[in-house]
N, C-alpha and C positions, 0 to 999 in steps of 0.2 A: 078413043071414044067408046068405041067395043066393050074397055073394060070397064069404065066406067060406067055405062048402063049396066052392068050386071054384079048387081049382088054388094054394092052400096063402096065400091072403092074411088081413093078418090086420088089424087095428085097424083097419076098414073104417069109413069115419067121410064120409055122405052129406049132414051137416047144409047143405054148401052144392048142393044141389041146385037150390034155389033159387033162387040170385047171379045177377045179371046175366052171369057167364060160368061157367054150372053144372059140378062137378067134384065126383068122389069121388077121396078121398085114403084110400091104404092103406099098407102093409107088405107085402112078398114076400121069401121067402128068396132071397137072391144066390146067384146060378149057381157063383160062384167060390169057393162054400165047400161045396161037396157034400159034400167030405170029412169033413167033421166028424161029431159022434158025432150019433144018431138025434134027439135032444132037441137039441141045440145048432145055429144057425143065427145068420148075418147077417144084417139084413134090408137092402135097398133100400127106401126112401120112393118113395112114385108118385104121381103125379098125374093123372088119366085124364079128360079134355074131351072132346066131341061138338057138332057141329053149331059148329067155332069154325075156318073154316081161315085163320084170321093164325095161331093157334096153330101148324099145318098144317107154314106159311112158319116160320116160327120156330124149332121144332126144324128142320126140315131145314138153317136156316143154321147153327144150332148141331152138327148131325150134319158138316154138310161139314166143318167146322173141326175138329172133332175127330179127323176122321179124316187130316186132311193133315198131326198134329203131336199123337202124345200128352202133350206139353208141355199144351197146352186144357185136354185132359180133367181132367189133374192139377191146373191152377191154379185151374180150375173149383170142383173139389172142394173144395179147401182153403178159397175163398172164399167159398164157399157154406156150408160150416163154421164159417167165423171169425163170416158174419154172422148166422145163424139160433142161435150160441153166445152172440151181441150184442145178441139180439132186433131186429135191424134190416133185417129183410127182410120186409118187413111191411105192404105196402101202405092195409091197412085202417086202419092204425096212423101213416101219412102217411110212411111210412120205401120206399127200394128194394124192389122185391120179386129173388127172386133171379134173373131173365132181365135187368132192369135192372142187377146189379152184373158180369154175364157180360158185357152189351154193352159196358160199362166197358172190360174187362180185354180185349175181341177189340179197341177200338181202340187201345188200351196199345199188344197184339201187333202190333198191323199197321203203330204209328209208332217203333217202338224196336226197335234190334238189338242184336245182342249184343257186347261189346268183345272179349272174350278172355281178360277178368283175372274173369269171375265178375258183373259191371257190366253196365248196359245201359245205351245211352244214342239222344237223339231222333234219327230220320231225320230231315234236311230236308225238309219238303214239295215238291210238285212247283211250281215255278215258273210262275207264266203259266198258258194256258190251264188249268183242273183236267182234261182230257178226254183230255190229252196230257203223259205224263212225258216227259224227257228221259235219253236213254241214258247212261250212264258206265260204264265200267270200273272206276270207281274205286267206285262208289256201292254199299254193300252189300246181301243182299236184308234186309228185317226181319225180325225174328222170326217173323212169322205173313203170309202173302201177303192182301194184299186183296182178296179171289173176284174181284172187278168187272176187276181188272188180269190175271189170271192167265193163261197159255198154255193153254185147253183141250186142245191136245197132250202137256202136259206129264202130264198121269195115264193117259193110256194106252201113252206113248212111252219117258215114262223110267224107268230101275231102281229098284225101292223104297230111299229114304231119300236119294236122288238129289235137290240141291235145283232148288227152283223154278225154273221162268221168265215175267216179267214180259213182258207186250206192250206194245207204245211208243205205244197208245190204244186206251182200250176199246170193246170190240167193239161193234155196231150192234145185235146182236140176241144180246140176251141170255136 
């Protein structure tokens, strides 16, 4: 009831309090529908953990990628859709839960590009040592850059929507 009185959440549901990784799951109206009439709202689903910092780590790898490529966010959504419409996102139930079907789809991203005709198809892996790609010109970047490889210059150096640049071995201190 607590939560509910505060700050507009609703289906407040604490029964896993309990779990070995305790969470309360709610509803909140989405920011992006203010507009709508007084009664009428979208909700966002939430999931709200303490005392769990892999959790911590986890979103933030999820936040960075989303933010380098609304492409993420959007394929995210829909698969997180497709599986929770599947019943298969469901750890307790021995199935992916939905951060397991998202790591899926960020190495998807991170080893296929895009062709040009609508298709995407596999990057080559890096040859030889894994710690060192080798440069080409010819070699396109993937769909989604692999954090580990990325230019740390490149997000505060280059113009938004300006693509990536890959370093020729990852960094020492990460």
């Amino acid at each position: 009831e607590y939560f509910e009185a505060s700050g507009g959440m609703i289906d407040v549901d604490t029964s896993r309090l309990s779990a070995r990784i305790p969470i309360i799951m709610y509803r909140c109206p989405s920011p992006l529908t203010t507009n709508l009439g007084d009664e009428e709202h979208e909700y966002v689903e939430c999931d709200l953990s303490m005392h769990n910092p892999l959790a911590v780590l986890n979103t933030s790898l999820l936040r960075t990628y989303a933010e380098i490529t609304p492409v993420t966010r959007v394929l995210s959504s829909i698969i997180k859709r497709w599986a929770k419409a599947r019943d298969i996102n469901n750890p307790a139930r021995h199935t992916l839960s939905s951060y397991g079907y998202i790591i899926m789809l960020l190495h998807f991203l991170t080893y296929h590009k895009r062709t040009g005709n609508g298709l995407v198809s596999p990057v080559a892996p890096p040859e030889g040592n894994p710690n060192h790609r080798h440069q080409s010109a010819q070699r396109p970047n993937p769909i989604l850059p692999n954090v580990q490889w990325m230019d740390p210059a490149w997000l505060s150096q280059a113009p938004r929507g300006a693509p990536y640049r890959e370093l020729l071995s990852i960094p020492r201190l990460i």
